[in-house]
C-alpha positions as CSV (number, residue, x, y, z in Angstrom):
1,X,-65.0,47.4,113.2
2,X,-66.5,43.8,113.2
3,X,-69.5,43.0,114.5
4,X,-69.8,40.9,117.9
5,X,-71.4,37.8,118.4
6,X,-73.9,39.4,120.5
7,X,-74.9,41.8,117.5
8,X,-75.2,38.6,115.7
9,X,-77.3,37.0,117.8
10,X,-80.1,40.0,118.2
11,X,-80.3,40.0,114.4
12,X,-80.7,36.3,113.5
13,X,-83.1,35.9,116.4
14,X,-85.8,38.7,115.1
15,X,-85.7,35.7,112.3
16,X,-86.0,33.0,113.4
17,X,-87.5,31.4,116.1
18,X,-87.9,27.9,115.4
19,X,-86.6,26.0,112.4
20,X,-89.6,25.3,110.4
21,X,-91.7,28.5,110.9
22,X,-93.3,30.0,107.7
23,X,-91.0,33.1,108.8
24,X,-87.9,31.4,108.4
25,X,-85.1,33.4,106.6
26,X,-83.3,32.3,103.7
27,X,-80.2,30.3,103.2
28,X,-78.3,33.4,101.5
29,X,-79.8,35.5,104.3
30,X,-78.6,33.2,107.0
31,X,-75.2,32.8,105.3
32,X,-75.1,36.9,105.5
33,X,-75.8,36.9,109.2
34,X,-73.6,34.2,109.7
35,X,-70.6,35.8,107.8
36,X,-71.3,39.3,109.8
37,X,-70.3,37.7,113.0
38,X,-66.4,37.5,113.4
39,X,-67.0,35.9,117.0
40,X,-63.7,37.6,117.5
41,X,-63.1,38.7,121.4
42,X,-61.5,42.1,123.0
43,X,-60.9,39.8,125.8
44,X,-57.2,38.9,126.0
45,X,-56.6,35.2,125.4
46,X,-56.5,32.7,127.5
47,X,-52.8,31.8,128.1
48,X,-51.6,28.3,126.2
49,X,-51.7,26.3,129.7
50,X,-55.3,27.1,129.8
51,X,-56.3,27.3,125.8
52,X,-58.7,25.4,124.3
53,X,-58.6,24.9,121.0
54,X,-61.8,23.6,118.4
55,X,-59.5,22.4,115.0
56,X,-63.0,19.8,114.2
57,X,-66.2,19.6,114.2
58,X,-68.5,16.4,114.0
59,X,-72.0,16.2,114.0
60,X,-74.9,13.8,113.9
61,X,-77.2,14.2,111.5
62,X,-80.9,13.5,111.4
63,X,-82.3,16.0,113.9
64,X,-79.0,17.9,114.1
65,X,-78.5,18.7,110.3
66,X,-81.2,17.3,109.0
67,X,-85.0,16.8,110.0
68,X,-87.1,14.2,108.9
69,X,-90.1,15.3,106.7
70,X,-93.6,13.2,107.5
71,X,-94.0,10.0,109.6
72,X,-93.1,6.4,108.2
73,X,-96.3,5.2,108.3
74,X,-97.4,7.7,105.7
75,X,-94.2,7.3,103.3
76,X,-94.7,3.5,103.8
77,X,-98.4,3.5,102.9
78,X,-98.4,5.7,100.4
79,X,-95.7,3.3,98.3
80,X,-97.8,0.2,99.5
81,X,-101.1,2.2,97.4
82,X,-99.0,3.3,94.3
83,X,-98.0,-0.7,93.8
84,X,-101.9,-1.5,94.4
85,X,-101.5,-2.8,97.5
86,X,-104.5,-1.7,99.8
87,X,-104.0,-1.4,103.3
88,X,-106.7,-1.2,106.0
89,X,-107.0,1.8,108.4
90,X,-105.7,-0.4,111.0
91,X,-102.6,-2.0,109.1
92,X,-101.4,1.4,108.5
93,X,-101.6,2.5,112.0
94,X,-99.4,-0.1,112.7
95,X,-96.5,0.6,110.8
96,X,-94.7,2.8,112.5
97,X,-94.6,0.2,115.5
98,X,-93.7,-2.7,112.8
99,X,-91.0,-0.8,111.6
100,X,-89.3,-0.2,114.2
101,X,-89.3,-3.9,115.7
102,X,-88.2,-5.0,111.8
103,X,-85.1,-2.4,112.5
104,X,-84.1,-3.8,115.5
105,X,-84.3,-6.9,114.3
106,X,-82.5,-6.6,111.3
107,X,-80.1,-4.2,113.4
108,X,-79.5,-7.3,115.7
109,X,-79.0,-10.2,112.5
110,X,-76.7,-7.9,110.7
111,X,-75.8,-4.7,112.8
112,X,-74.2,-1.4,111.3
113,X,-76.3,-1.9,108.3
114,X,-74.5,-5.2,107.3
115,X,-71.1,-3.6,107.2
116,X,-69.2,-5.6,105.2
117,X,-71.4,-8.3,104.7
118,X,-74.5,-6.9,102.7
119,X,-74.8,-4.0,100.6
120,X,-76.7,-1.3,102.6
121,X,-80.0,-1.3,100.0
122,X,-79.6,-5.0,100.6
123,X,-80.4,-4.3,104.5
124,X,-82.8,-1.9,103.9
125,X,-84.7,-3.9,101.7
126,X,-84.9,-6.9,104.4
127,X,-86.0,-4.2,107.0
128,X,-88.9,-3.1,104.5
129,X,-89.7,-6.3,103.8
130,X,-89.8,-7.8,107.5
131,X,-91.8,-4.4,108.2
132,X,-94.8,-5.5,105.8
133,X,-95.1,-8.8,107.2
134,X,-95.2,-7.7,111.1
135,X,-97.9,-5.6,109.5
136,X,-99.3,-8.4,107.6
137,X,-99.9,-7.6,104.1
138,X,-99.4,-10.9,102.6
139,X,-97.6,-9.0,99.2
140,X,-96.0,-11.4,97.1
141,X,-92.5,-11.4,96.1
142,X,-92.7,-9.0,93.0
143,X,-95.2,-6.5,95.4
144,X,-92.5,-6.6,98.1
145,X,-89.8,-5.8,95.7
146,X,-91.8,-3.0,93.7
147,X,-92.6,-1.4,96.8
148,X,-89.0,-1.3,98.3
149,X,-88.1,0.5,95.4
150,X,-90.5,3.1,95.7
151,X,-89.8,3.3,99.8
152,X,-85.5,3.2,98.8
153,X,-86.6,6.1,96.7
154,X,-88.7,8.4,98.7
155,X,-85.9,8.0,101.5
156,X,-83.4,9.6,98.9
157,X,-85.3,12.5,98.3
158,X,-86.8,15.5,99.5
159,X,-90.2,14.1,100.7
160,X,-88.3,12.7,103.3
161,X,-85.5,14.9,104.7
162,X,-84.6,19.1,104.5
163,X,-81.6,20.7,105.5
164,X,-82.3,23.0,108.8
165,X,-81.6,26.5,107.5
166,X,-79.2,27.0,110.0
167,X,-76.9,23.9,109.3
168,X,-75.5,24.8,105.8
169,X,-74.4,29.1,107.4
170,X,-73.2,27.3,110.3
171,X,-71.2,24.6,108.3
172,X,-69.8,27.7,106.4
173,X,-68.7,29.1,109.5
174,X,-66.9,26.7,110.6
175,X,-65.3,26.7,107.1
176,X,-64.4,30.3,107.4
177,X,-62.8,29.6,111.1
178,X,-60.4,27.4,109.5
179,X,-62.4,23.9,111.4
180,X,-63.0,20.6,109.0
181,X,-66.4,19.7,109.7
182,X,-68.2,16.4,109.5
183,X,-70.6,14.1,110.7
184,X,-70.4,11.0,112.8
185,X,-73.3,9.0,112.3
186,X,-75.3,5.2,113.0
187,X,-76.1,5.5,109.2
188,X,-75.2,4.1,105.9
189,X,-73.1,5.1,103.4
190,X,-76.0,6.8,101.5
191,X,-76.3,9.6,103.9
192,X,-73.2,11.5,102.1
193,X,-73.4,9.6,98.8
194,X,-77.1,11.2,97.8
195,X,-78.6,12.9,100.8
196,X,-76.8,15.8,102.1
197,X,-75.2,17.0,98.8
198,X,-79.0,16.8,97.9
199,X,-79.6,19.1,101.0
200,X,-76.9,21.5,99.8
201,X,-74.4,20.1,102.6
202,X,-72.2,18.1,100.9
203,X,-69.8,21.2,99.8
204,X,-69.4,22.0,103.2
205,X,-68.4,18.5,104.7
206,X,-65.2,17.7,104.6
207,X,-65.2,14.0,106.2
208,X,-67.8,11.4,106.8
209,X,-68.1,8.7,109.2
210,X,-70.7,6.3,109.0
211,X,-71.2,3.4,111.3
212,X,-71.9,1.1,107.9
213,X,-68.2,1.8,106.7
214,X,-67.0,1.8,110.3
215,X,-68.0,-1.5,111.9
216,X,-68.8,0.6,115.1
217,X,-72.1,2.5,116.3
218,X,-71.8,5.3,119.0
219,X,-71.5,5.2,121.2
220,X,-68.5,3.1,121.1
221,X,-65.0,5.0,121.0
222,X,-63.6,3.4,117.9
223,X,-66.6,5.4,115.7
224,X,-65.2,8.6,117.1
225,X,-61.7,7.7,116.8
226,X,-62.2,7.1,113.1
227,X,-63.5,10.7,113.1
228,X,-60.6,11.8,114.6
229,X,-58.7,10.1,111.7
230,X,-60.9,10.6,108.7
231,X,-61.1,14.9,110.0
232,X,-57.1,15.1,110.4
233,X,-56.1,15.7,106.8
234,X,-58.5,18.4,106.6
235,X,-57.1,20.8,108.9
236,X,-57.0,24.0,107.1
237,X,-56.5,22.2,103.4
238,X,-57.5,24.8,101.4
239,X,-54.8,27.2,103.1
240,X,-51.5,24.8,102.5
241,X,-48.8,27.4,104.0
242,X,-51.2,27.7,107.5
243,X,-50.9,24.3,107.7
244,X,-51.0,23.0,111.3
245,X,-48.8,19.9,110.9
246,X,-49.9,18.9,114.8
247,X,-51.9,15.7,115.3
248,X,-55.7,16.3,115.9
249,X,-56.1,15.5,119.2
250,X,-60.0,14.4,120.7
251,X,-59.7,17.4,123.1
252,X,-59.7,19.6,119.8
253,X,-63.1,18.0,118.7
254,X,-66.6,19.1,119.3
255,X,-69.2,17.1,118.6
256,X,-72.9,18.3,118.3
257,X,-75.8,15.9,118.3
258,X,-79.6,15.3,119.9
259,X,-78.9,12.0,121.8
260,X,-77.7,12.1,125.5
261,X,-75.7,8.6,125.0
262,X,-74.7,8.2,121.6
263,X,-73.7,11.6,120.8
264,X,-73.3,13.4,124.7
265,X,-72.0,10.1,126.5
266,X,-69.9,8.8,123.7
267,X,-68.2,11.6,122.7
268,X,-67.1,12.8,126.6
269,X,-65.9,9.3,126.8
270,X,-63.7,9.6,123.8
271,X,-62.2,13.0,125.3
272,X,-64.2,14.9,122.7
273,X,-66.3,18.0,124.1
274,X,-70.2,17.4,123.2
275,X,-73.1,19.8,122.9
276,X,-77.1,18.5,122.5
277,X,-79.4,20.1,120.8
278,X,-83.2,20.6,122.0
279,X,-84.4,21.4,118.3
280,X,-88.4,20.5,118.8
281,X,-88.1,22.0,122.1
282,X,-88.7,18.8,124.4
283,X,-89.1,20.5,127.6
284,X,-88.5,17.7,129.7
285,X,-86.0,15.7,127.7
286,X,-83.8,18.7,127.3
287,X,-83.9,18.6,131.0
288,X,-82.8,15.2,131.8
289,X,-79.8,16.0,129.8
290,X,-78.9,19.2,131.7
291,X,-79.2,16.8,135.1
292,X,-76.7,14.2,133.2
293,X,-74.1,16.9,132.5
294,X,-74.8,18.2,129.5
295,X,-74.7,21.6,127.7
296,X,-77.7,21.7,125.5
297,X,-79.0,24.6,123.4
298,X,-81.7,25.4,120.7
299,X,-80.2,25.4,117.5
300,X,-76.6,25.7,116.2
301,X,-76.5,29.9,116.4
302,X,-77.2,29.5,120.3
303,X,-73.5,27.0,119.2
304,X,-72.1,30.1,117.9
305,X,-73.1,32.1,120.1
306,X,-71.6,29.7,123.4
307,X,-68.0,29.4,121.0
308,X,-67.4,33.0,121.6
309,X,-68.7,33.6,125.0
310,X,-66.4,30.4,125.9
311,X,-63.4,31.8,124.0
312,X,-62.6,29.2,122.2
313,X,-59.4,29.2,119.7
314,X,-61.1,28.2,116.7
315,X,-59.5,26.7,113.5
316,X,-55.5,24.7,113.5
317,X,-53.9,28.3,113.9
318,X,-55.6,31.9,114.3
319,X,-54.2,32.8,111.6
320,X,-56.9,30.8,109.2
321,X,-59.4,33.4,109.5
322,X,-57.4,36.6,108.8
323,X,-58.4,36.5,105.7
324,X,-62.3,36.2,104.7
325,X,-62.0,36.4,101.0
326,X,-59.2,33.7,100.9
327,X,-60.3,31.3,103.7
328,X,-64.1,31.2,102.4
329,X,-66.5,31.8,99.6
330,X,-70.0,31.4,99.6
């Protein structure tokens, strides 16, 4: 007999309780508990008037997938030293707050990371560049360019971002369901060039859609109907004859992020559904989005978990997860 969701749940939370405890389980172990729940209901379904059917999934990415590992101010310094470039206790300090104006404005002179106009290093390297002189280094041209390239690439690596250990079982899941997964993100193109198939999360994407290819940043609609687009020819690809030749409509899209309006407000307004998630546990910000509307939950099991007590249809046809050795492998 498979095992409910609520079995599920009772056994993954005796791991974990937050994502970066020193308790936290492993990525096969996760993918184990993950693959153990069939989320499958003895509830009769709902009839098709009243169905409603998840055939995508979209999600943000940094604090959603991905977490970001230190603070800028110490990846930024730490390049600034390793060129030879000395910076006072109080210089430091101050550039987190630097950065952040030099990424507004550069957001401003050339928004979705230049688009078309500028290679995405390109922007990055005038945001670094503008950040060092709010700060007030005084490098010269050949320190500003060596430490860009040491700052480009720490933030391709693994001193800067990890995978939560849920995202890649959960990804997998969705897999197994028969759902094409991606993200929708105010990122660059480097995101799923390097970084996630870095993280291990690459194999489980199916399509990408980056406001640097795009044009468009959420929340505006036309990002997240270029999801809707670039997740269509997914739909159950790896299963030809289950094929669900259908259009994907934004009513059959769930989208999962951690800001109320890019990723809750700009999603509902496309016709997607939208889930938040609290993953530092921000008491109060959670909160506010609960009074806006919004569905918010811990970590992408509690997602699981609110899929099967919702009764979703999951996947272009229930027939994509009859079969667990043919629609997934680990």
């Amino acid at each position: 007999m498979m095992r409910s969701s609520r079995y599920f749940m009772s056994q993954i939370s005796v791991l974990m309780s937050h994502p970066h405890t020193q308790h936290v389980p492993s990525r096969r172990t996760m993918s184990k508990l993950f693959l153990s729940s069939t989320t499958t209901s003895n509830v009769s379904p709902k009839s098709d008037t009243n169905r409603r059917r998840i055939r995508a999934i979209s999600c943000d990415v940094t604090g959603t997938l991905v977490s970001f590992r230190g603070k800028i101010e110490e990846h930024y310094g730490n390049a600034a030293r390793a060129c030879g470039v000395e910076l006072p206790p109080e210089q430091e300090s101050s550039i987190g707050k630097c950065f952040n104006q030099a990424y507004k404005e550069t957001s401003v002179a050339l928004p979705c990371f230049g688009n078309s106009e500028i290679s995405s290093k390109e922007w990055w390297r005038r945001c670094v560049r503008r950040s060092f002189e709010l700060v007030g280094t005084g490098m010269d041209e050949s320190e500003n360019e060596r430490v860009f390239q040491r700052i480009y690439s720490t933030f391709g690596s693994h001193d800067a971002y990890d995978a939560f250990p849920d995202a890649k079982p959960f990804l997998q899941w969705c897999h197994r369901r028969g759902i094409a997964c991606g993200v929708i993100s105010n990122a660059d193109e480097r995101y799923g060039d390097s970084i996630l198939p870095m993280l291990g999360l690459g194999e489980v994407m199916q399509f990408l859609t980056f406001s640097k290819n795009i044009g468009f940043e959420k929340p505006h609609p036309s990002i997240f109907d270029a999801a809707i687009h670039e997740a269509e020819p997914w739909l159950c690809l790896d299963n030809s004859d289950l094929i669900d030749a259908s259009p994907l409509k934004p009513e059959e899209v769930l989208h999962i992020g951690n800001d109320y309006n890019k990723d809750y407000i700009g999603a509902t307004e496309a016709g997607f559904h939208a889930l938040l998630l609290d993953r530092f546990s921000e008491k109060d910000l959670a909160n506010s989005w609960r009074e806006g509307g919004a569905r918010v939950f811990k970590d992408l099991i509690d997602v699981v978990e609110y899929l099967s007590r919702e009764q979703f249809e999951l996947g272009s046809r229930d027939e994509c997860c009859c079969n667990v050795e043919r629609c997934f492998k680990l």
